[in-house]
C-alpha positions as CSV (number, residue, x, y, z in Angstrom):
1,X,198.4,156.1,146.6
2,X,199.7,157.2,143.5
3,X,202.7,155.4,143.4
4,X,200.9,152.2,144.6
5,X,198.8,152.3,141.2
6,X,201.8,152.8,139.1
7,X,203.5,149.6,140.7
8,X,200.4,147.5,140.2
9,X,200.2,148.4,136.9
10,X,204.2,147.8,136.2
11,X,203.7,144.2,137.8
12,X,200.9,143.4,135.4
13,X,202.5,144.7,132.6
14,X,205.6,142.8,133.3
15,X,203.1,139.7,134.0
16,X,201.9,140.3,130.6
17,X,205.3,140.5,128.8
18,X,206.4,137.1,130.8
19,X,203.5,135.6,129.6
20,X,203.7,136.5,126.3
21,X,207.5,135.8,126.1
22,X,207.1,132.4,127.5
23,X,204.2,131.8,125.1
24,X,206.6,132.9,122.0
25,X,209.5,130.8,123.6
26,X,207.3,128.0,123.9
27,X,205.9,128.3,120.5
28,X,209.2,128.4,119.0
29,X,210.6,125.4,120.6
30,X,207.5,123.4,119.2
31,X,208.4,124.5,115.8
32,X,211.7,123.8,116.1
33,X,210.7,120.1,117.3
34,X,208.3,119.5,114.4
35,X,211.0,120.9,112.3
36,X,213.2,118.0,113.5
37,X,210.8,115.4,113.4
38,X,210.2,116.1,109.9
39,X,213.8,116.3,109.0
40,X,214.4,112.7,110.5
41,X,211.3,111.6,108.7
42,X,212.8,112.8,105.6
43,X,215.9,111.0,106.3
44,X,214.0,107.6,107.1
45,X,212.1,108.3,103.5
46,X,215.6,108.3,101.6
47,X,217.5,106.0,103.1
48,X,214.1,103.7,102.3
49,X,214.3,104.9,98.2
50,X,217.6,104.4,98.1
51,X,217.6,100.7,99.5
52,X,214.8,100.3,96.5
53,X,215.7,98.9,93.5
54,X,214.4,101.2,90.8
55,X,212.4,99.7,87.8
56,X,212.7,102.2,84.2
57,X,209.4,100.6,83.3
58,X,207.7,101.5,86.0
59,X,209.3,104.7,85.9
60,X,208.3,105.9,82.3
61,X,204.7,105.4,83.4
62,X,205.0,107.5,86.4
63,X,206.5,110.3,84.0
64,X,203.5,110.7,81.9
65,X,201.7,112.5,84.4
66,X,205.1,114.8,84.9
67,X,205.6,115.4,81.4
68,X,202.2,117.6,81.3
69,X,204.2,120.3,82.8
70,X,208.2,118.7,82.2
71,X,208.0,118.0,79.1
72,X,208.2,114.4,77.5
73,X,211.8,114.5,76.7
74,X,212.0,116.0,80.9
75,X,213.2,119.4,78.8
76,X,211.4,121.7,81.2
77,X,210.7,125.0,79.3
78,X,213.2,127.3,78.4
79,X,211.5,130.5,79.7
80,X,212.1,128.9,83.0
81,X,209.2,128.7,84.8
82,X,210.3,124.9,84.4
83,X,213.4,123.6,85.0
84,X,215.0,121.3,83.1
85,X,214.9,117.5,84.8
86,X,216.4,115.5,82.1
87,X,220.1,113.7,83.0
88,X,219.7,115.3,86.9
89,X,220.7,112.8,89.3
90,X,218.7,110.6,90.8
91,X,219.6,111.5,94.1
92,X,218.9,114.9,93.7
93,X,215.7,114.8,91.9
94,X,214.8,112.7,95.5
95,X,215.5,114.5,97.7
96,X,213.7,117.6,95.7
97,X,210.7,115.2,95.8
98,X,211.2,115.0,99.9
99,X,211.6,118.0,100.3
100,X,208.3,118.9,98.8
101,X,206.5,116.4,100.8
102,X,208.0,117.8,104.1
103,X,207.5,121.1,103.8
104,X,211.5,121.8,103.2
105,X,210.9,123.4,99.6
106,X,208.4,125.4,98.4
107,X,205.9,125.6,95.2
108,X,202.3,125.1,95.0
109,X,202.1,123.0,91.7
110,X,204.8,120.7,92.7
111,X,203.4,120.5,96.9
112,X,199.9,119.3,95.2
113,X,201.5,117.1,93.0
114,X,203.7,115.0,95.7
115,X,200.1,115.2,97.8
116,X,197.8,114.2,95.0
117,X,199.7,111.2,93.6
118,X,200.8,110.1,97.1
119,X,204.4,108.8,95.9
120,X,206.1,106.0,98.1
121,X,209.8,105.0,98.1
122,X,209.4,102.8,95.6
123,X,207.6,105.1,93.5
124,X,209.8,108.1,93.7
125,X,212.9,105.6,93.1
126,X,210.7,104.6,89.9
127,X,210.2,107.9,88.7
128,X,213.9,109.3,89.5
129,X,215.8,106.7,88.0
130,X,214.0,107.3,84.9
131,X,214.1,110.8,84.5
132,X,218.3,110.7,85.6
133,X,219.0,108.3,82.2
134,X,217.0,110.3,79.5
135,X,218.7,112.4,76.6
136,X,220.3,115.4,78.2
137,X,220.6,116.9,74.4
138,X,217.2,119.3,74.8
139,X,216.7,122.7,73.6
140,X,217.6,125.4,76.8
141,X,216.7,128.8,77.6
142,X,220.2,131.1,77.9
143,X,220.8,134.5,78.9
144,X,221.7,137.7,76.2
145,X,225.8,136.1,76.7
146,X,227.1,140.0,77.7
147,X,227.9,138.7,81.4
148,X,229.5,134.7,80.7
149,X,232.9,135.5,81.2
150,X,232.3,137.2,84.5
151,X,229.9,134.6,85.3
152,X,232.8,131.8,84.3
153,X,235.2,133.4,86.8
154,X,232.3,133.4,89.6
155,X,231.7,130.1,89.4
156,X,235.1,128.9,89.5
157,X,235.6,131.1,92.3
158,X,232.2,130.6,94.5
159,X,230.7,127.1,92.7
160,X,233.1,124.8,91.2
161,X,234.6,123.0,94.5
162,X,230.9,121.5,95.3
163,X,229.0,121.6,91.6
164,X,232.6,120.6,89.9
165,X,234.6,122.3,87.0
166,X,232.0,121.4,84.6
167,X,229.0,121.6,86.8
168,X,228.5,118.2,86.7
169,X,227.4,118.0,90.5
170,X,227.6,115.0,92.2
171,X,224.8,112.0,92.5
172,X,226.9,110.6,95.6
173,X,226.4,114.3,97.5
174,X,223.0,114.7,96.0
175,X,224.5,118.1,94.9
176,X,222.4,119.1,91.6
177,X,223.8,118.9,88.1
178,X,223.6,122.7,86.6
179,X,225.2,122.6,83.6
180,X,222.2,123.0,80.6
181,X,219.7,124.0,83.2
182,X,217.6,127.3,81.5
183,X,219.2,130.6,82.6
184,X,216.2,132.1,83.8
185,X,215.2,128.9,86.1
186,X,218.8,128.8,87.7
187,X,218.7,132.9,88.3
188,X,215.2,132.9,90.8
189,X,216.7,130.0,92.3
190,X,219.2,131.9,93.2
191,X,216.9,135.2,94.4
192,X,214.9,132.5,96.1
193,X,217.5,131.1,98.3
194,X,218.8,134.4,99.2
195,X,214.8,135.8,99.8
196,X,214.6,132.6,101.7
197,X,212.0,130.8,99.8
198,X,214.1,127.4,99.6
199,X,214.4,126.3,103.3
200,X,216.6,123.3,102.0
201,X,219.6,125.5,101.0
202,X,221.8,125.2,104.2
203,X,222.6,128.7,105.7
204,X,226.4,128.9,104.3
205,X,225.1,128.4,100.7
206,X,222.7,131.3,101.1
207,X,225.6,133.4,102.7
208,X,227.7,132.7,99.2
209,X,224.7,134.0,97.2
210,X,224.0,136.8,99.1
211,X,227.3,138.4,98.0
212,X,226.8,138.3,94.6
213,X,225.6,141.4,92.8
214,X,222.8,141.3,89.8
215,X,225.6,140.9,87.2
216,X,227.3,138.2,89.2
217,X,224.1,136.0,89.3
218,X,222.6,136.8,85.9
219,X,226.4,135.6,84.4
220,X,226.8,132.6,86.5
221,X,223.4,131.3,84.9
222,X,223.7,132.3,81.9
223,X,227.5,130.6,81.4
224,X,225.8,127.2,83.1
225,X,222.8,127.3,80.6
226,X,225.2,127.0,77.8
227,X,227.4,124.5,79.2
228,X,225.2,121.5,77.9
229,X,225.3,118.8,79.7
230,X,228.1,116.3,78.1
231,X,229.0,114.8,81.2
232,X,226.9,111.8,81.5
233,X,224.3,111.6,85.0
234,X,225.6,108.8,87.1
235,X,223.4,105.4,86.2
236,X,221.5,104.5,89.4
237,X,221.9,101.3,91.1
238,X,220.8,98.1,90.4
239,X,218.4,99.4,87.5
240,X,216.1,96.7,86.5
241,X,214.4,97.8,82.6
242,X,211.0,95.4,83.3
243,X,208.6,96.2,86.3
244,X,209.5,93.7,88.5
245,X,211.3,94.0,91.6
246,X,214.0,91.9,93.3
C-alpha cells in the first residue's frame, strides 16, 4: 500500500514538472518569435529611412526638442551621462533610434522619447542627417591619461579592424564613430554590454569585452575621448537643405 502511494505521488510530481517544463518551453519559444518579429520589423523601419530622402531643415527643428538633454551643438555632456551625438553617422544614430523603439536597447529617458514624439521614417531620417553634419569640434569629457597607452595598444589589438585605426567607424556598416566620444559615456557602455543591458551588441562583441580588465576598459575610453574627431562623418544621401521632399 505503501509503495502504491509513493508511485502516485512520483507520477504527479513528474506530471507537474512536464507541465511546468512544457509551459517554460512554450513560453520561451513565444519570446523568441516576438523577438523575431520585432527584429524584421526593425529591418522594414530602416530599409524605409534609408530609402527617405533626408531634409536638414526639417531636421534642425526636430533637434530642438533633443538639444534639452544633447546639447545645441549635439555635444552631450562631458560627465557622460550624455553621449556625444555630434558628427555620428547617420546610420548609426538610426538604428540607435530603432533600437529604442523595439525594445533592442535600453534607457528610460530615451524609450519615452521615441514613444512620446512618435518618430516615422522620415522623421528619424530628418533628425539623423542633421545631427551626422554638425561641428564635431565640442568640448569632451576624458579620463585622468595614466592608462592611454595601454588603452592605444587594446584598441589596436581588440577594436581597430571594425571602428578603424582612427576610430572613425563606418556609416556603410552602421558601426559607431568613437573617437571624441566622453570617456566616462564610452566606459558603462562598455560595463553595459558585458552586464547585458544593450541587447543590440551581438554576442561575439560582448565576448571581446568581457576579457578586458578595469584598466583595459578605463584606457581604451579614455585614448578614444581624446582622439577628437578629425575625420569627417560620411554626408548622407541625397541631402536636400529646404523641407521639401522629392
Amino acid at each position: 500500500m505503501a509503495s502504491g502511494c509513493i508511485e502516485t505521488k512520483v507520477r504527479k510530481r513528474s506530471h507537474g514538472w512536464l507541465v511546468t517544463g512544457a509551459a517554460a518551453a512554450l513560453a520561451l519559444v513565444g519570446s523568441l518569435a516576438g523577438e523575431l518579429r520585432a527584429a524584421s520589423t526593425s529591418q522594414q523601419v530602416l530599409a524605409q529611412i534609408r530609402h527617405s530622402t533626408p531634409s536638414l531643415e526639417r531636421g534642425a527643428e526636430l533637434f530642438n526638442g533633443c538639444a534639452a538633454c544633447h546639447g545645441a551643438d549635439g555635444g552631450g555632456s562631458v560627465d557622460g551621462l550624455v553621449p556625444r551625438l555630434a558628427g555620428q553617422h547617420a546610420s548609426v544614430l538610426q538604428k540607435q533610434l530603432v533600437d529604442y523603439h523595439y525594445d533592442r536597447r535600453w534607457d528610460p529617458r530615451m524609450m519615452a522619447v521615441v514613444e512620446q514624439h512618435s518618430l516615422g521614417p522620415e522623421s528619424i531620417a530628418d533628425v539623423t542627417a542633421y545631427i551626422s553634419q554638425l561641428d564635431r569640434d565640442v568640448g569632451i569629457g576624458t579620463g585622468n591619461g595614466s592608462l592611454v597607452r595601454r588603452g592605444a595598444a587594446e584598441y589596436s589589438r581588440s577594436c581597430q579592424g571594425c571602428h578603424g585605426r582612427a576610430a572613425q567607424g563606418d556609416a556603410a556598416r552602421a558601426v559607431p564613430r568613437l573617437a571624441g566620444q566622453h570617456y566616462e559615456y564610452l566606459r558603462r557602455q562598455i560595463y553595459d554590454a558585458v552586464d547585458g543591458r544593450r541587447p543590440n551588441f551581438s554576442p561575439s562583441h560582448i565576448r571581446l569585452l568581457a576579457r578586458l580588465d578595469r584598466d583595459d576598459i578605463a584606457g581604451i575610453a579614455d585614448y578614444l575621448s581624446r582622439l577628437g574627431a578629425s575625420q569627417p562623418a560620411s554626408a548622407p544621401q541625397q541631402l536636400k537643405t529646404s523641407g521639401e521632399r522629392q
